[in-house]
N, C-alpha and C positions, 0 to 999 in steps of 0.2 A: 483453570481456564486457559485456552489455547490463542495466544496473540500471532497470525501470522503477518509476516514482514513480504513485499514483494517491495524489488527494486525496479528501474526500469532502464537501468545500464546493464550492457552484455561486461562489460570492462570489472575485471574482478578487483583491482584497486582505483575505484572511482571514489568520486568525490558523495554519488547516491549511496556507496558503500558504507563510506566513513559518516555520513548522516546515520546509518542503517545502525551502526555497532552504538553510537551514541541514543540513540531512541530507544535501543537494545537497552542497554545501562538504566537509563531511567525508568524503563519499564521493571524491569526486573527489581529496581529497590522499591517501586511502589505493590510488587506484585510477588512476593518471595515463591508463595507457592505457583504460581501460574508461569505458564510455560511459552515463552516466544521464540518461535522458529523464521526463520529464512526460506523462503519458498525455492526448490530449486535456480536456480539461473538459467542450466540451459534448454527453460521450456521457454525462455524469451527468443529462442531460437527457432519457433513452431513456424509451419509456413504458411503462408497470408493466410486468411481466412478464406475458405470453401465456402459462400453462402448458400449454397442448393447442398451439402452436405450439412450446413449449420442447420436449414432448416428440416430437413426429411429423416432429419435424426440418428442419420450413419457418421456422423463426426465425433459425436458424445461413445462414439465407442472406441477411437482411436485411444491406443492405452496415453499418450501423454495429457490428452486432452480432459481423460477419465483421473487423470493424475490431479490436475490443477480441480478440477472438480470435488474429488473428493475433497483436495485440503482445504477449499474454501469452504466446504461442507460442516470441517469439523472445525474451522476456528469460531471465536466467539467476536473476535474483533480483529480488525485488519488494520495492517499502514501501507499506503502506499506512496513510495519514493522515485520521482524522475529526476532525472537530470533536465533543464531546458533546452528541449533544441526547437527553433525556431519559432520561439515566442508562444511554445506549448509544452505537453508533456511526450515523452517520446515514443517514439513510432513501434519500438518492440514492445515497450508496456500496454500501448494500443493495442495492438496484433495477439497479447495475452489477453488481456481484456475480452474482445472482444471474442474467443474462443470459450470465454466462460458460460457456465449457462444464465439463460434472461436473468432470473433468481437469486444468483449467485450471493448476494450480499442481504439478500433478506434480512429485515431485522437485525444485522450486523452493524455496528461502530466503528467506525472508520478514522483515521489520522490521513490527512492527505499534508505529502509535505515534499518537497523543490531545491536543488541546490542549480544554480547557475549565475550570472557573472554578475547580476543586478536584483533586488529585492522586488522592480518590479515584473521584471519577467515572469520570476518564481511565480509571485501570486498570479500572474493570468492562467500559469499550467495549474497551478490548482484549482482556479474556477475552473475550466474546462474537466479536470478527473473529478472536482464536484459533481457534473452534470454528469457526469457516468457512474460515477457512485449512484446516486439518485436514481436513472435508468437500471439498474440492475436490483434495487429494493435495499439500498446500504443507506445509513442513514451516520453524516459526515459531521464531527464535533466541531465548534465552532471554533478552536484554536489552530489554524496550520501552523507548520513549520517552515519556515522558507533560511536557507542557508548560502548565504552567499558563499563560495569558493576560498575565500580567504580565511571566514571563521573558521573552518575546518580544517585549517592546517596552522600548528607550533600551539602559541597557548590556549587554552580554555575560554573561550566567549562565554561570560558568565550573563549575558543579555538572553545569547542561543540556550544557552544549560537550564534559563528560568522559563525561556519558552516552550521546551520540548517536555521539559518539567510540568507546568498545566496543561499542555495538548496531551500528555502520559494518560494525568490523572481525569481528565476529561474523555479519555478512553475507555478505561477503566471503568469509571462511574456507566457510561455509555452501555458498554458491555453488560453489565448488572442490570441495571435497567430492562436493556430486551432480550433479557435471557427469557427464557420460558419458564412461566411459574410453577414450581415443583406441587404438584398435587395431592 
């Protein structure tokens, strides 16, 4: 099974990073054989969205756009990681997002999870990538992850390590679930 990771920082040593490589970890011991990948980064760099090419269906052929498509295609479950910027999730994971197709997360499990300066910001940007999750047919575990700034740097937050730890295996389990029934 194929867990893809999107972050939604352009900044290659961010703090959505350093969430990214810890969910990475616990995924991977809950999941030896299954495979979690990192979605490129610089498709977070695509530019706005074209709505008359979203819709009349000459955007879906743009090779980065077919990029992000296919690997949402082939994972089984997703995470998706912002940084907070202004009391949401941020603007280039928007702008990927919304390049994906309507579909996109059908049937998928999802981890939405938040690092920024306060616990409750975190959680409003994950309501709000709830409701996009939801919009696109992904169906979002009931544990986030939300990481303040601080737990993620020097020692080990062993409060973060037990949360990331059932939002894993609530992935996981998620993923199994709507997988397609082998016939």
């Amino acid at each position: 099974m194929e867990t893809l990771i999107l972050t939604g920082s352009t900044a290659p040593a961010s703090s959505s990073a350093r969430l990214a490589a810890r969910i990475r970890h616990h995924l991977q011991q809950r999941d030896a054989g299954g495979s979690v990948v990192n979605l490129d980064r610089r498709l977070l760099r695509l530019p706005g969205l074209d709505a008359d090419a979203y819709t009349d269906g000459t955007l879906a052929l743009d090779p980065d756009v077919r990029h992000l498509a296919d690997r949402l295609a082939a994972a089984r479950a997703v995470v998706l990681i912002t940084p907070v910027q202004h009391g949401s999730y941020a603007g280039a994971l928007k702008n990927l997002l919304d390049h994906a197709p309507r579909a996109a997360l059908r049937d998928r499990a999802v981890l939405v999870a938040a690092t920024g300066a306060s616990v409750h910001h975190g959680a409003t940007a994950c309501d709000h990538l709830r409701a996009v999750v939801r919009s696109l047919g992904g169906w979002t575990v009931p544990t986030q992850v939300i990481a303040e700034r601080a737990d993620l740097l020097g020692a080990t937050a062993p409060r973060l390590d037990a949360r990331i730890d059932r939002a894993a295996a609530e992935l996981l389990l998620g993923a199994r679930m709507l997988a397609p029934a082998a016939v």
